[in-house]
C-alpha positions in Angstrom: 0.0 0.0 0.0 2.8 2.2 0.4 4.1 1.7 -2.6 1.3 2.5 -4.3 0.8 6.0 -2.8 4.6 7.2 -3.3 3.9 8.9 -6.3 1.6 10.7 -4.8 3.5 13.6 -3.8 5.3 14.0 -7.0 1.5 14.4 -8.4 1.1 17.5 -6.2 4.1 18.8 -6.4 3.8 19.0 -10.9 0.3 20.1 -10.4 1.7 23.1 -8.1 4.6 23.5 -10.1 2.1 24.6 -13.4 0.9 28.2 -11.4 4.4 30.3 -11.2 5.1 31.5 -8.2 5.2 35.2 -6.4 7.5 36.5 -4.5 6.5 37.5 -1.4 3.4 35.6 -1.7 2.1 32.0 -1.0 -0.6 30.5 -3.7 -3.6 30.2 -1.7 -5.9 28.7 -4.1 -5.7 27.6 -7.9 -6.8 25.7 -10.8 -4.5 24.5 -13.0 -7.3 22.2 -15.1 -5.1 18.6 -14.7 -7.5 15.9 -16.0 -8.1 13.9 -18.4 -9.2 15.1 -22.5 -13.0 16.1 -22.6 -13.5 16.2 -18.1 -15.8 18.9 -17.0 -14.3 21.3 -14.0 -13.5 20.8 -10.8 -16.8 20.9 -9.5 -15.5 21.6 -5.7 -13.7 24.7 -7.3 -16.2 26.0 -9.4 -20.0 26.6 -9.8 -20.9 26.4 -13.7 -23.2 28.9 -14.8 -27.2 28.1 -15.8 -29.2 29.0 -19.2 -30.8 32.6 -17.8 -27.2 33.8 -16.5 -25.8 36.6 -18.1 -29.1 37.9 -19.7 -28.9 41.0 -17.5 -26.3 42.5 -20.8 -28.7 41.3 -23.3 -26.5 37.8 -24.1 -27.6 35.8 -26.6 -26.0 33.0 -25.2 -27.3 29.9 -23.2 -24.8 28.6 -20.6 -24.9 25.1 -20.4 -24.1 24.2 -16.8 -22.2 21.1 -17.1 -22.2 20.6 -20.1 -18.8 19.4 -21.1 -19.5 20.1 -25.0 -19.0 24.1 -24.2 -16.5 24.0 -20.9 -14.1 20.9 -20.5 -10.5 20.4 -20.2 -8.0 19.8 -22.8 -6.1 16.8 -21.5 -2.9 19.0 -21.6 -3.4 21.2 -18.6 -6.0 23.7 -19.7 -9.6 24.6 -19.8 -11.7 25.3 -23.1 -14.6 28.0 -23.3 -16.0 26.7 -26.9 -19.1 28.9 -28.4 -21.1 26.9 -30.5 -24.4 26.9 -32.2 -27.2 24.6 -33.3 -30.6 25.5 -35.0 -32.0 27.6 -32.4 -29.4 29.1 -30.5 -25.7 29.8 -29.3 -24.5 28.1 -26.2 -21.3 28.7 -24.5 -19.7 28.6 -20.9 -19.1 30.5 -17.7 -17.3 29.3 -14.2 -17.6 31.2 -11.1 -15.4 30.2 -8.1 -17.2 28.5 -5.0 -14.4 30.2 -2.7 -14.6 33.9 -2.2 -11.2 36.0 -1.9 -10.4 38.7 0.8 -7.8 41.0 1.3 -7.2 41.5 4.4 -6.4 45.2 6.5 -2.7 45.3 6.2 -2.3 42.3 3.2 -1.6 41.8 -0.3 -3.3 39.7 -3.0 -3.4 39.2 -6.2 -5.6 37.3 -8.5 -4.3 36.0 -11.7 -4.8 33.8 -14.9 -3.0 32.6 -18.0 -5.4 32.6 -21.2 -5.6 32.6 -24.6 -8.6 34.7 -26.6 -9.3 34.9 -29.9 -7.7 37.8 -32.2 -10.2 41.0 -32.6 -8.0 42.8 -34.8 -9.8 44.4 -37.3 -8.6 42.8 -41.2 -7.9 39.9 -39.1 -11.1 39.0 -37.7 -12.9 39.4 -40.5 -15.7 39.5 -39.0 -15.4 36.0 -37.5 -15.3 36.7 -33.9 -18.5 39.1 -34.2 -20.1 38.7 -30.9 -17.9 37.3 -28.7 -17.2 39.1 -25.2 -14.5 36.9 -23.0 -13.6 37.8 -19.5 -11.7 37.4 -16.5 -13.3 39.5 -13.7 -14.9 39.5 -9.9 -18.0 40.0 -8.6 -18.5 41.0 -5.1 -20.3 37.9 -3.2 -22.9 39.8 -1.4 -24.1 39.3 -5.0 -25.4 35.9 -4.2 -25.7 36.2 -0.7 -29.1 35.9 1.0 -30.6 38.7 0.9 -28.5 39.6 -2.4 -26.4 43.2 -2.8 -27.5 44.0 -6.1 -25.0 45.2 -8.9 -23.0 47.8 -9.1 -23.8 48.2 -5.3 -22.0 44.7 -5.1 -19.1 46.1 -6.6 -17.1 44.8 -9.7 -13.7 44.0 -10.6 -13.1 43.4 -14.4 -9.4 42.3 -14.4 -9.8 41.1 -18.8 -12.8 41.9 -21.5 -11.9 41.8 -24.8 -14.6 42.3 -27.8 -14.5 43.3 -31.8 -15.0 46.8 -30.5 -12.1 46.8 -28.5 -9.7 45.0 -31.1 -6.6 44.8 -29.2 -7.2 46.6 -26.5 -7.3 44.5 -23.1 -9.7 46.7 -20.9 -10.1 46.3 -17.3 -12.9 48.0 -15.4 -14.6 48.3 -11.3 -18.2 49.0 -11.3 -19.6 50.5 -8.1 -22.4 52.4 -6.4 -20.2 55.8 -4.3 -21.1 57.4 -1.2 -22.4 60.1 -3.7 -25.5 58.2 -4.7 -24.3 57.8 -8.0 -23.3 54.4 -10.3 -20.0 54.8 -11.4 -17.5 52.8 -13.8 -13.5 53.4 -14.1 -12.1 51.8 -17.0 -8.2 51.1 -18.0 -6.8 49.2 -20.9 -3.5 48.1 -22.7 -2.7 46.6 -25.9 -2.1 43.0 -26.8 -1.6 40.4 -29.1 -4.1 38.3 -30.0 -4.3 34.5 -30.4 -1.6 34.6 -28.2 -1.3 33.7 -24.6 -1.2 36.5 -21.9 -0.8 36.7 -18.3 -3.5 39.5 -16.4 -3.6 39.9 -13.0 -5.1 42.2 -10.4 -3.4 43.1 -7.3 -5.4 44.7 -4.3 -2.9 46.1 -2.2 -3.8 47.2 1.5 -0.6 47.1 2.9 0.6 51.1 2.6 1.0 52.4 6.0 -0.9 55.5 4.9 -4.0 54.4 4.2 -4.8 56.7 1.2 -1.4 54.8 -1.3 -3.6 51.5 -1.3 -4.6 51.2 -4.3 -6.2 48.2 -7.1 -3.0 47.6 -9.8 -3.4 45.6 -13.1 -1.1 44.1 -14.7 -0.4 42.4 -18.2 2.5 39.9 -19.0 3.9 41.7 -15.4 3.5 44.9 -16.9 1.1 47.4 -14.7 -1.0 49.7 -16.8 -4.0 50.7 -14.4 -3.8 52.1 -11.1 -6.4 53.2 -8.7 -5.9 54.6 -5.3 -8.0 54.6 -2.0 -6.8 58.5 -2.0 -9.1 58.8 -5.6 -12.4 57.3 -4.1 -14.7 58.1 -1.0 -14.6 55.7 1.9 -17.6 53.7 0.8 -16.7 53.3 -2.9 -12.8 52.4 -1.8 -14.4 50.0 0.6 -17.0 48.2 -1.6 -14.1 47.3 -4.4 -11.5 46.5 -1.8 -12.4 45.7 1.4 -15.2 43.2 0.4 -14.7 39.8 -0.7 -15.4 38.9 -3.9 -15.3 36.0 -6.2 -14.1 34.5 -9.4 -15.7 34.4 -12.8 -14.2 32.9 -16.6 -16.7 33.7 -19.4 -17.1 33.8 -22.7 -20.6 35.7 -23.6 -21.9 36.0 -27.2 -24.0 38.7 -28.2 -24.2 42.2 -25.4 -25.1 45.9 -25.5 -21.7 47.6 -23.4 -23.3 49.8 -20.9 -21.2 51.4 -18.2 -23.3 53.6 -15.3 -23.4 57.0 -16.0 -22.8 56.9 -19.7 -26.1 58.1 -21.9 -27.4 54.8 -23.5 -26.9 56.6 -27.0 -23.2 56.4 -26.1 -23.1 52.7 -25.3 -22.8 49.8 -28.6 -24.0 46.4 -29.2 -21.8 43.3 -29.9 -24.1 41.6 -31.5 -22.9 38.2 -34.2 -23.1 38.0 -37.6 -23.4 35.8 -40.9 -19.7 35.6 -40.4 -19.2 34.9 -36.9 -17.1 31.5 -37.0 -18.3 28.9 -34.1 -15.8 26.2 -32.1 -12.7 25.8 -30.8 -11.0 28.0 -33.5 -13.0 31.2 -31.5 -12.5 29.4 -28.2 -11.4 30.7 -24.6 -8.0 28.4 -23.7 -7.4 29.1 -19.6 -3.7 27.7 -18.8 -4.5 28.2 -14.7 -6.2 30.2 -12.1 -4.7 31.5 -9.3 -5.1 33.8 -6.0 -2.0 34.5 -3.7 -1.4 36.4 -0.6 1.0 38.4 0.8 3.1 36.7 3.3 
């Protein structure tokens, strides 16, 4: 019997070896989507979303909640998002995290994922990826708490969206309710490549001994490009994105009308797919690993 579970730690110790590590951190929860070709997720990790979620952004797309023929692994150490469609309708796929992630008065953490999206370039596109909306981002879990926080006085954290419209521009985004009464949405981006794999990452930082330098930091490929400090936001707005725990969510959405709070709706634009819009794992969301660290 021993014999049998000596490789045991070896297992562990390549499955941990997948997520790279942070200095000054310790990996306190991941994904790195081990398993065999065709597996659905790790369904003590993640929730899989239902047919009516999403439809608050006017999504076209049903979520097939364990379904494996949208969301499954690759056999090679990834998750696949694949759109698809049939007669009547697209279908797609969208994980949320069981766990919720703090950061603690004092602490650092930073939430982070490796993935692959398709290229919105426009000439290169063509028009194929019409529709499609895939994300990385948070949502604060008094959103599905009992009684629920609605959104934005939930709080948001986009850390990826990319879109057609946005061709390659990686935008990241918090969505809140201030102390002011008002809805309000802060948005950053940076460029990137495509069909390519890229590294984003969010890092809530409430370390600063002055109160007013912590701040929400994103990052792409280890670069930073979006900053936003406590010192920028009333108390209740700083506290609702940072102080508050929030949870993970993978997506790739077909079909939305972009609205941010406070923008006219004659100012927002559809996504919307088209006679073009190419269908499968050519289009499809490729996650290398999830991960969440904290400061040590």
């Amino acid at each position: 019997m021993l014999i049998k579970l000596a490789p045991l730690p070896l297992l562990l110790t390549a499955s941990w070896a997948a997520i790279p590590p942070q200095t000054g951190y310790t990996l306190t929860w991941y994904d790195d989507f081990e398993g065999p070709q065709g597996q659905g997720v790790d369904t003590s990790k993640w929730n899989e979303a239902g047919p009516e979620d999403g439809k608050q952004n006017g999504e076209w797309q049903r979520y097939n909640n364990w379904d494996t023929a949208n969301t499954h692994l690759s056999g090679d150490g990834q998750l696949y998002i694949i759109p698809k469609k049939n007669s009547t309708m697209y279908t797609s796929g969208r994980i949320e995290s069981k766990s919720n992630f703090h950061c603690p008065l004092g602490s650092k953490m930073i939430v982070q994922s490796e993935f692959r999206v398709p290229d919105f370039t426009a000439g290169t596109s063509a028009g194929t990826t019409d529709g499609y909306w895939p994300a990385f981002w948070m949502l604060g879990a008094s959103f599905r708490a009992e009684p629920r926080t609605e959104w934005p006085w939930c709080g948001e954290r986009d850390i990826f969206e990319g879109s057609p419209f946005q061709g390659s521009n990686g935008v990241c985004a918090v969505h809140f309710h201030d102390g002011n009464g008002n809805n309000r949405s802060i948005t950053g981006g940076i460029t990137y490549t495509g069909d390519q794999y890229h590294t984003w990452a969010l890092k809530v930082d409430r370390q600063p001994a002055n109160t007013n330098d912590h701040s929400l930091i994103w990052y792409r490929d280890g670069t930073p490009f979006k900053t936003i400090t406590k010192g920028s936001l009333d108390s209740a707005s700083w506290t609702a994105l940072a102080a508050k725990s929030y949870y993970i969510i993978m997506n790739l959405a077909i079909g939305a009308r972009f609205g941010w709070p406070g923008v006219d709706e004659d100012d927002n634009f559809t996504n919307w797919p088209s006679d073009q819009t190419v269908t499968g794992y050519v289009n499809s969301m490729r996650i290398k690993y999830v991960a969440v660290y904290h400061s040590v």
